[in-house]
The first five atom37 places (N, CA, C, CB, O) and aatype in JSON, in Angstrom:
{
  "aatype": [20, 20, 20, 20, 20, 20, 20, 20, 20, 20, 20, 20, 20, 20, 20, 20, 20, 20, 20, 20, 20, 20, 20, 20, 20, 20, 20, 20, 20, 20, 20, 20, 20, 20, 20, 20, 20, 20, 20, 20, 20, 20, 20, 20, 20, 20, 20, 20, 20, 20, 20, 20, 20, 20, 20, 20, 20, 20, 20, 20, 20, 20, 20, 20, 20, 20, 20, 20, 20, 20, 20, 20, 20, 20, 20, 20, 20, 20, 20, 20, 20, 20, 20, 20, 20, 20, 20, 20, 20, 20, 20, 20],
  "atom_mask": [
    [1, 1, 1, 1, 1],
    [1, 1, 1, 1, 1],
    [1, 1, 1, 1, 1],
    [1, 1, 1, 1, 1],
    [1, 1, 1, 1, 1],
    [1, 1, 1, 1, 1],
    [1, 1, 1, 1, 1],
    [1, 1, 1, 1, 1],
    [1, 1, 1, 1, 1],
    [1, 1, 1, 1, 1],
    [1, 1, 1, 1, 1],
    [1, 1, 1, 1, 1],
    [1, 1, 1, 1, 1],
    [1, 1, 1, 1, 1],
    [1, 1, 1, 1, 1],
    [1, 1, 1, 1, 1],
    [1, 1, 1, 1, 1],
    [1, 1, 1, 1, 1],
    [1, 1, 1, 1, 1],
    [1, 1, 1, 1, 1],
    [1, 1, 1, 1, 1],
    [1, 1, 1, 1, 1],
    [1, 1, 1, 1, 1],
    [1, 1, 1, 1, 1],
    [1, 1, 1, 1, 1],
    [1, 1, 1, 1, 1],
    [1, 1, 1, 1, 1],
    [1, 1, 1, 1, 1],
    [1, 1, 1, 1, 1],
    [1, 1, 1, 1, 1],
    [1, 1, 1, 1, 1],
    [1, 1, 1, 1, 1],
    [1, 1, 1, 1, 1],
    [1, 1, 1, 1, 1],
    [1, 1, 1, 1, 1],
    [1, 1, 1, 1, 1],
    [1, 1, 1, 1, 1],
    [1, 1, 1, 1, 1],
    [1, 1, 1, 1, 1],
    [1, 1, 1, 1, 1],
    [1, 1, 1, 1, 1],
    [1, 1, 1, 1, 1],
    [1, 1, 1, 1, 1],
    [1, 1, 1, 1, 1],
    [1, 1, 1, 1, 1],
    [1, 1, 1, 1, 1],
    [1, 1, 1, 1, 1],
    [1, 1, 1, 1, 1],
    [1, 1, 1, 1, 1],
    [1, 1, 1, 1, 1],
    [1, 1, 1, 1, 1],
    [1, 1, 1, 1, 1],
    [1, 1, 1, 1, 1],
    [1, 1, 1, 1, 1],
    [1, 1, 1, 1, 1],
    [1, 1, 1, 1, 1],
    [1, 1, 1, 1, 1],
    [1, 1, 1, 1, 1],
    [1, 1, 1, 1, 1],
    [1, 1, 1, 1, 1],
    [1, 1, 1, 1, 1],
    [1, 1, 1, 1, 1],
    [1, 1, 1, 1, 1],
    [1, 1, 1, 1, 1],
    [1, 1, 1, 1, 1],
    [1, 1, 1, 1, 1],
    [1, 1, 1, 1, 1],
    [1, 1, 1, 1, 1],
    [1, 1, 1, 1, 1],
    [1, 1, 1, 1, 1],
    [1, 1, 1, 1, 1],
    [1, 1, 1, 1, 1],
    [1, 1, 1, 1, 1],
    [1, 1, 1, 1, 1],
    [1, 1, 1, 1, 1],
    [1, 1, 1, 1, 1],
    [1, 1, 1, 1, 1],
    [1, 1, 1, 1, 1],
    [1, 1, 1, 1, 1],
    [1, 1, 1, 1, 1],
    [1, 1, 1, 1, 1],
    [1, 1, 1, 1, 1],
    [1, 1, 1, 1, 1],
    [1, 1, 1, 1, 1],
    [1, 1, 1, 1, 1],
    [1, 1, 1, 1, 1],
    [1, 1, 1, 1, 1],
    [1, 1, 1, 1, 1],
    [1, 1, 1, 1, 1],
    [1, 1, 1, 1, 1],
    [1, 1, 1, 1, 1],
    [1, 1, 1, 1, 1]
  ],
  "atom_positions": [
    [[-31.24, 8.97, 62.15], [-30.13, 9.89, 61.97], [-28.84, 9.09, 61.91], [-30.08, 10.95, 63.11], [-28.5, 8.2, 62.69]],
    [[-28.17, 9.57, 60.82], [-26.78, 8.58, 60.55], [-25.9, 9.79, 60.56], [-26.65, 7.52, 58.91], [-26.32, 10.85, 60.09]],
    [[-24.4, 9.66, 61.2], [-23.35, 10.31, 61.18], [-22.9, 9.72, 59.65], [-22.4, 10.06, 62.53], [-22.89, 8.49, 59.51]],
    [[-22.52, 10.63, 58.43], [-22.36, 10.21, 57.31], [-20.23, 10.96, 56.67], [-24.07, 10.89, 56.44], [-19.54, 10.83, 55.66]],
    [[-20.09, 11.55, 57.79], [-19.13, 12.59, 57.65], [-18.19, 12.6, 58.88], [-19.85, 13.95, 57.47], [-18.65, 13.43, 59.66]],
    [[-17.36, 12.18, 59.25], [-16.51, 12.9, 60.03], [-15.02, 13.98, 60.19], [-16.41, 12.13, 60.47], [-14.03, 13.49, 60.74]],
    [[-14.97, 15.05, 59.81], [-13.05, 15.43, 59.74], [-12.66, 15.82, 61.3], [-12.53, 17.18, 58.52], [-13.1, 16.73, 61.99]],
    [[-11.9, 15.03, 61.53], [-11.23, 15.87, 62.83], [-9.71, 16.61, 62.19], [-10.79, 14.54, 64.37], [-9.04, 16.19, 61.24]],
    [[-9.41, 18.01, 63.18], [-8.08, 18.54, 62.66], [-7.57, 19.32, 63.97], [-8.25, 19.59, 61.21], [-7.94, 20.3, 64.61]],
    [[-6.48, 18.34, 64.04], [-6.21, 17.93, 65.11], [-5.22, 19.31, 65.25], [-5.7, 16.36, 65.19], [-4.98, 20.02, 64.27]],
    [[-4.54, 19.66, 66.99], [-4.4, 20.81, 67.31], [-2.86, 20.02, 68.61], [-6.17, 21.72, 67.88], [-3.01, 19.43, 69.68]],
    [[-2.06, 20.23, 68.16], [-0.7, 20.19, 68.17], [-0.06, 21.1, 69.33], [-0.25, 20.59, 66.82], [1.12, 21.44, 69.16]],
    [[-0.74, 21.52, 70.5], [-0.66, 22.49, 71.04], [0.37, 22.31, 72.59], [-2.1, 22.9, 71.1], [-0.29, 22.32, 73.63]],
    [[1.73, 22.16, 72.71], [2.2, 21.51, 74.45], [1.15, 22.37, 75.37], [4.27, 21.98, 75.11], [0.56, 23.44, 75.19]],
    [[1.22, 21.15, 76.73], [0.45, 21.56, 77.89], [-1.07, 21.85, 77.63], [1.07, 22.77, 78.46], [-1.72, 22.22, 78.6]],
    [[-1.77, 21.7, 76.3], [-3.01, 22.07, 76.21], [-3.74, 20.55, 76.28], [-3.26, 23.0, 74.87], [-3.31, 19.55, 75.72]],
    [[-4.86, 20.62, 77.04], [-5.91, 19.33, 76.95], [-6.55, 19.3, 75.99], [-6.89, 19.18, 77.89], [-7.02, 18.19, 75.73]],
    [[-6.87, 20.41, 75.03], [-7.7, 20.43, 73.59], [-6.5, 19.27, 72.81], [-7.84, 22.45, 72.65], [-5.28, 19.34, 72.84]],
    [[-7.23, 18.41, 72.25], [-5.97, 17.56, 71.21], [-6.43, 17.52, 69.93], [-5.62, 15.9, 71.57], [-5.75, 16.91, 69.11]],
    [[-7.99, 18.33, 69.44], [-8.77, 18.29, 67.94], [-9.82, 19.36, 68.02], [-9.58, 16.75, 67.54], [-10.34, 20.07, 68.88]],
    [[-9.87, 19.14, 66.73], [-11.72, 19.74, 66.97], [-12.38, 19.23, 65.86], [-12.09, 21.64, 66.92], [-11.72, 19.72, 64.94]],
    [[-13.36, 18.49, 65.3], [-14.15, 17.64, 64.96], [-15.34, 18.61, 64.1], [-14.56, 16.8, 66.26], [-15.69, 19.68, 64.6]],
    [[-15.88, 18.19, 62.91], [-16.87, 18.76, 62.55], [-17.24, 17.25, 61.78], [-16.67, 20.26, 61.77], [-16.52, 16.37, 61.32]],
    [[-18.76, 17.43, 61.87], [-19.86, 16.35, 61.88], [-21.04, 16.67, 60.61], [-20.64, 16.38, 63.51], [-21.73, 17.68, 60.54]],
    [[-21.05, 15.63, 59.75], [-22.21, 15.58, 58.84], [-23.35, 14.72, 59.26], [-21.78, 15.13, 57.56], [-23.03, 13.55, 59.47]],
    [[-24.73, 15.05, 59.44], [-25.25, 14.07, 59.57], [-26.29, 13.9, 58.5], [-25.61, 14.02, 60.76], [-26.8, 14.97, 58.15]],
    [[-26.73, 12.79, 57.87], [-27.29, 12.29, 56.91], [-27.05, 13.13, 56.03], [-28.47, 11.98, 57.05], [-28.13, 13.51, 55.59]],
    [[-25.58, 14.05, 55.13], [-25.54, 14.42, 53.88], [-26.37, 15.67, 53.67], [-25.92, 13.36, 53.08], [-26.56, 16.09, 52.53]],
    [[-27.08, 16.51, 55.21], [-27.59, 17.28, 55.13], [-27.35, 18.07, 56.17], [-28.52, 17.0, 54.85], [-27.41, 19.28, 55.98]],
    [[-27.11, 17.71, 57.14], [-26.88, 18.96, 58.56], [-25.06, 18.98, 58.87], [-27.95, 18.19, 60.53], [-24.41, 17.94, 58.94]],
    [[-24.55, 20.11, 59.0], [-23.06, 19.8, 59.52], [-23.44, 20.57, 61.14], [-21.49, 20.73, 58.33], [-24.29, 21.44, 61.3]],
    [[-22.54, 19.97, 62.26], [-22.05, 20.56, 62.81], [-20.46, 21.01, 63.16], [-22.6, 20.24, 63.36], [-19.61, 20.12, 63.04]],
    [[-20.21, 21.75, 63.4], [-18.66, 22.23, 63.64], [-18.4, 22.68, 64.76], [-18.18, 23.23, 62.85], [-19.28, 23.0, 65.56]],
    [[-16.63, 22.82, 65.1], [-16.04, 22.94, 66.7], [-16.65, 21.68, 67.73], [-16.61, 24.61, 67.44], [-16.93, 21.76, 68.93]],
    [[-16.72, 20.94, 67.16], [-16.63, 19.76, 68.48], [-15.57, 19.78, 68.77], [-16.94, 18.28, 68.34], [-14.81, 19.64, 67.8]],
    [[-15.07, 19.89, 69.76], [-13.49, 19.66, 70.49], [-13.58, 18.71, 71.27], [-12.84, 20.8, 71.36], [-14.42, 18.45, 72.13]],
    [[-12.31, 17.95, 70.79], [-11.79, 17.07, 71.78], [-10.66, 16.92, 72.42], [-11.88, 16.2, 71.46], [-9.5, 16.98, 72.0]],
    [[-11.26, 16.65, 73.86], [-10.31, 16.91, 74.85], [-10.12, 15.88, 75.67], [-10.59, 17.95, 75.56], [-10.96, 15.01, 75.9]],
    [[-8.25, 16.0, 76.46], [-8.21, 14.83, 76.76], [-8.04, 15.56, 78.48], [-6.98, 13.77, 75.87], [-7.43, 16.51, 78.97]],
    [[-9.28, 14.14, 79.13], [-9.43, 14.53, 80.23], [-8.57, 13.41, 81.37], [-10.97, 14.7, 80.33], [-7.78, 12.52, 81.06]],
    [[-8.95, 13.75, 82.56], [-8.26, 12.44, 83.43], [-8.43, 11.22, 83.36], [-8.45, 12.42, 84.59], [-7.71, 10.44, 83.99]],
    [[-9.53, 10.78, 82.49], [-9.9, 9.96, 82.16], [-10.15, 9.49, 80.82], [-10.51, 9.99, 82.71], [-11.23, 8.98, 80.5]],
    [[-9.04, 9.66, 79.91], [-9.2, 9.7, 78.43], [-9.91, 10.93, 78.11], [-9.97, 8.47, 77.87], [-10.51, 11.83, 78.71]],
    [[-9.55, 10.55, 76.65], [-10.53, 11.56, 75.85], [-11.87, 11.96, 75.35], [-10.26, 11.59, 75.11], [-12.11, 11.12, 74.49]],
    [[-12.62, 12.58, 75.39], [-14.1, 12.53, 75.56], [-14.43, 13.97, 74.64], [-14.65, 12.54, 77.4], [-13.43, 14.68, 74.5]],
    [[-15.53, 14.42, 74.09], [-16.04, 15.46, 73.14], [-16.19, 16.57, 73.87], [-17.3, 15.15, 72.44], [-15.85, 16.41, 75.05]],
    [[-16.54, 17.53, 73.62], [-17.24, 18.46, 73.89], [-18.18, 19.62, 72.55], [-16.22, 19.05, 74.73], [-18.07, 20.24, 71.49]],
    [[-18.61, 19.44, 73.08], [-20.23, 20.3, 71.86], [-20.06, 21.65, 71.78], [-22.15, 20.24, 72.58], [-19.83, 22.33, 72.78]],
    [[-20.21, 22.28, 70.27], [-19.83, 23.61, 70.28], [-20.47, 24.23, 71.9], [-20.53, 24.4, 68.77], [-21.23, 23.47, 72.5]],
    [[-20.17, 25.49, 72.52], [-20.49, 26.03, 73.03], [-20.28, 27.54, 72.63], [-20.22, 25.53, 73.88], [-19.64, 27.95, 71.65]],
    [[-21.16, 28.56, 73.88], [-20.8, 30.11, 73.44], [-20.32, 30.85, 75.09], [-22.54, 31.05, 72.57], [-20.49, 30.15, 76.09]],
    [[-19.84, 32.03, 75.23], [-19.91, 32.25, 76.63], [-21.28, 33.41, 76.95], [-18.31, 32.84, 77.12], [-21.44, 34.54, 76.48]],
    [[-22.01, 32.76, 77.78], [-22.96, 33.62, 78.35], [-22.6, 34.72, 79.05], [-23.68, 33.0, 79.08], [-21.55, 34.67, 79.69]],
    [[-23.36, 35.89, 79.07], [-23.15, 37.21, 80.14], [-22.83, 37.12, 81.55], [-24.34, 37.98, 80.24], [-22.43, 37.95, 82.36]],
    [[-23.11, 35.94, 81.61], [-22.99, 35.97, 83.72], [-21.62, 35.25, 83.34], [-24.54, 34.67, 85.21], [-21.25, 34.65, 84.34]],
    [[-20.59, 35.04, 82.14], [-19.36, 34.03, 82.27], [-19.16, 32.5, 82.11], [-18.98, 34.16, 83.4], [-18.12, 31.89, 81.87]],
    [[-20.64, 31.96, 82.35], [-20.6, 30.36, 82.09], [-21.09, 30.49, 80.56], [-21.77, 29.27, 83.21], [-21.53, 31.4, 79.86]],
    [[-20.71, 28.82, 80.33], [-20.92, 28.15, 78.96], [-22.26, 27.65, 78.99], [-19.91, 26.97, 78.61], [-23.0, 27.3, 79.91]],
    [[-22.4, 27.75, 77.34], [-23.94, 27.43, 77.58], [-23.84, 26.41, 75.65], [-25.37, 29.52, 77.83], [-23.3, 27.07, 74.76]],
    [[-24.22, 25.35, 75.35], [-24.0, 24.28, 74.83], [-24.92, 24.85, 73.47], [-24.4, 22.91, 75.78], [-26.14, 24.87, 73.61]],
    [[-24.35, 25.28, 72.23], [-24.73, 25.59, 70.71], [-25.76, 24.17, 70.75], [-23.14, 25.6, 69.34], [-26.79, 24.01, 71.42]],
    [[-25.39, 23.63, 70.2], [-25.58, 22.29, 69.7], [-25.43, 20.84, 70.41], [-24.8, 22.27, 68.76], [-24.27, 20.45, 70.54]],
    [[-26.38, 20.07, 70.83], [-25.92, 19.15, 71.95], [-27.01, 17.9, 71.28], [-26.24, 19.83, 73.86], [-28.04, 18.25, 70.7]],
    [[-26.58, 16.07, 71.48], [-27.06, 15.64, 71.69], [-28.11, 15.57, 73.31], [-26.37, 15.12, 71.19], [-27.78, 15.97, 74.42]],
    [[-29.32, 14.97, 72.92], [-30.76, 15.08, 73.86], [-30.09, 13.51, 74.42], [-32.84, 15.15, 72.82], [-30.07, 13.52, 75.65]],
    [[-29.8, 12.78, 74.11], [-30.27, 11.55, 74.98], [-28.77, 10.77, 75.21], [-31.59, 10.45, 74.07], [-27.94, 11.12, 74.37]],
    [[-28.36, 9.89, 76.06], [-26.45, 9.06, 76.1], [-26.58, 8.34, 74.73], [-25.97, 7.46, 77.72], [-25.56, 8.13, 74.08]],
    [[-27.99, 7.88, 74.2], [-27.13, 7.0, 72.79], [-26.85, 7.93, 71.68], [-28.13, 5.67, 71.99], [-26.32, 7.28, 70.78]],
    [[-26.99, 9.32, 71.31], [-26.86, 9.73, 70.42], [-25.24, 10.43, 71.02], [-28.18, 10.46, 69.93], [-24.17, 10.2, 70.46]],
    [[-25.41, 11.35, 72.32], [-23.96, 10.94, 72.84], [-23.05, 10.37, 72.44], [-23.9, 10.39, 73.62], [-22.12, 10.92, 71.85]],
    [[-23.15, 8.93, 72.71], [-22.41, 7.82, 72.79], [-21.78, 7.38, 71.06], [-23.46, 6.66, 73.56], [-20.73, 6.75, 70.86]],
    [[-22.54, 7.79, 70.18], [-22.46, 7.65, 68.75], [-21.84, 8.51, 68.29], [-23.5, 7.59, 68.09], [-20.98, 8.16, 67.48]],
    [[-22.02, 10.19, 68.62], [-21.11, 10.83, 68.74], [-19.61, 11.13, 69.33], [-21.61, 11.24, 68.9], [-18.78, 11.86, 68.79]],
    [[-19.45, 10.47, 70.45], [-18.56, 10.14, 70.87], [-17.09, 9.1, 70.59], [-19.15, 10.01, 71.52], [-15.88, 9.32, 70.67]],
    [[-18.1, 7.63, 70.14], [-17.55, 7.1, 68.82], [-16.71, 7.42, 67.93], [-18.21, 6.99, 68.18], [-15.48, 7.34, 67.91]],
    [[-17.85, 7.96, 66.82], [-17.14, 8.34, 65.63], [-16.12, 9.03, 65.55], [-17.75, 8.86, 64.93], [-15.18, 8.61, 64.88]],
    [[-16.02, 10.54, 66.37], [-15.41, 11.33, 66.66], [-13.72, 10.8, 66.71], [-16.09, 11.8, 67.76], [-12.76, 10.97, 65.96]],
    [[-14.02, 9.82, 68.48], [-12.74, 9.55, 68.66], [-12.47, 8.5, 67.72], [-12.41, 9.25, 70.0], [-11.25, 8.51, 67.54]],
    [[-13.01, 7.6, 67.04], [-12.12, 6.83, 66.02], [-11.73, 7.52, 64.75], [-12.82, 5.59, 65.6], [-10.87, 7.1, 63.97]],
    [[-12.31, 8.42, 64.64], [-11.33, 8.93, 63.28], [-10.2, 9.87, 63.8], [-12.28, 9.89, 62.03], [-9.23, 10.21, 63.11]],
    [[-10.51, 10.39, 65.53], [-9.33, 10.92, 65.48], [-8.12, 9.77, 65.9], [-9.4, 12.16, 66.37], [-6.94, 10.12, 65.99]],
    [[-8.35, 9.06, 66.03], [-7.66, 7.71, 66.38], [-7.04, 7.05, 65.13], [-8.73, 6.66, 67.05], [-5.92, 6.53, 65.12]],
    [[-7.88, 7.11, 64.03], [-7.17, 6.6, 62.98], [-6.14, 7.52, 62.23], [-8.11, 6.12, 62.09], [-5.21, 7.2, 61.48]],
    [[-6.46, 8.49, 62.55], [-5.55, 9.61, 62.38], [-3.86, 9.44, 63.05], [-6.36, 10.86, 63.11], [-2.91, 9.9, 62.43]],
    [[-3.69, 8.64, 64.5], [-3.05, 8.29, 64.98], [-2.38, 7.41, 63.91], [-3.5, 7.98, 66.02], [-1.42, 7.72, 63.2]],
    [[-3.18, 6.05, 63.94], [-2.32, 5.22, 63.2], [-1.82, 5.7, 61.59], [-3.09, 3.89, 63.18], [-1.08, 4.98, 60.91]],
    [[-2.27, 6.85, 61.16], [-2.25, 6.96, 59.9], [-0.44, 7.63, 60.11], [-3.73, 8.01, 59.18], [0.49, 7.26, 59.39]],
    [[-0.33, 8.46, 61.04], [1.17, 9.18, 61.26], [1.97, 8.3, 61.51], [1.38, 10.18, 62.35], [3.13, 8.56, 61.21]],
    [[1.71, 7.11, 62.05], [2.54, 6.37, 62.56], [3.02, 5.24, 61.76], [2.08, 6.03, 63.63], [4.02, 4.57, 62.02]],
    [[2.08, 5.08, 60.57], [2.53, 4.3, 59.29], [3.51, 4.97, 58.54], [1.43, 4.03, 58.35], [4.44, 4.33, 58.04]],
    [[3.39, 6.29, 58.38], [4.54, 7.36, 57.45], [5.37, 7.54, 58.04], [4.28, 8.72, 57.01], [6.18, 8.33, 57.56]],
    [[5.74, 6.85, 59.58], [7.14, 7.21, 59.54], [7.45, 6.24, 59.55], [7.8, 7.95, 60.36], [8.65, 5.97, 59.53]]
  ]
}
């Protein structure tokens, strides 16, 4: 499985920890969408679509199974929203 796609579009929001939300191609055949990324106490890190369950908790759409597919996801994600950074910061 290859990540072949990434757009993040990023979310401009004061006082909010959401700073994107991310949608994912993988191998030119599966998308996922609403990955959000959020910046936590400890940098910024993903989060996987979710829905809200009847008892009130979240319960995970779409999730990597194992930390390296995680971790690849995690990646890509934040470097394109990262290059996104440097891309604003060249135009001005």
């Amino acid at each position: 499985m290859k990540i072949t796609s990434v757009n993040v579009r990023r979310i401009e929001k004061e006082n909010s920890r959401m700073k994107g939300i991310a949608s994912v191609l993988l191998d030119d055949s599966f998308a996922i969408h609403d990955i959000r990324i959020i910046e936590g106490d400890n940098g910024l890190f993903i989060a996987m679509p979710s829905r809200k369950t009847a008892t009130g908790g979240y319960r995970d759409i779409a999730h990597p199974i194992n930390p390296d597919v995680r971790s690849m996801f995690e990646e890509e994600i934040l470097a394109e929203y990262k290059k996104q950074d440097e891309t604003v910061e060249t135009e001005e």
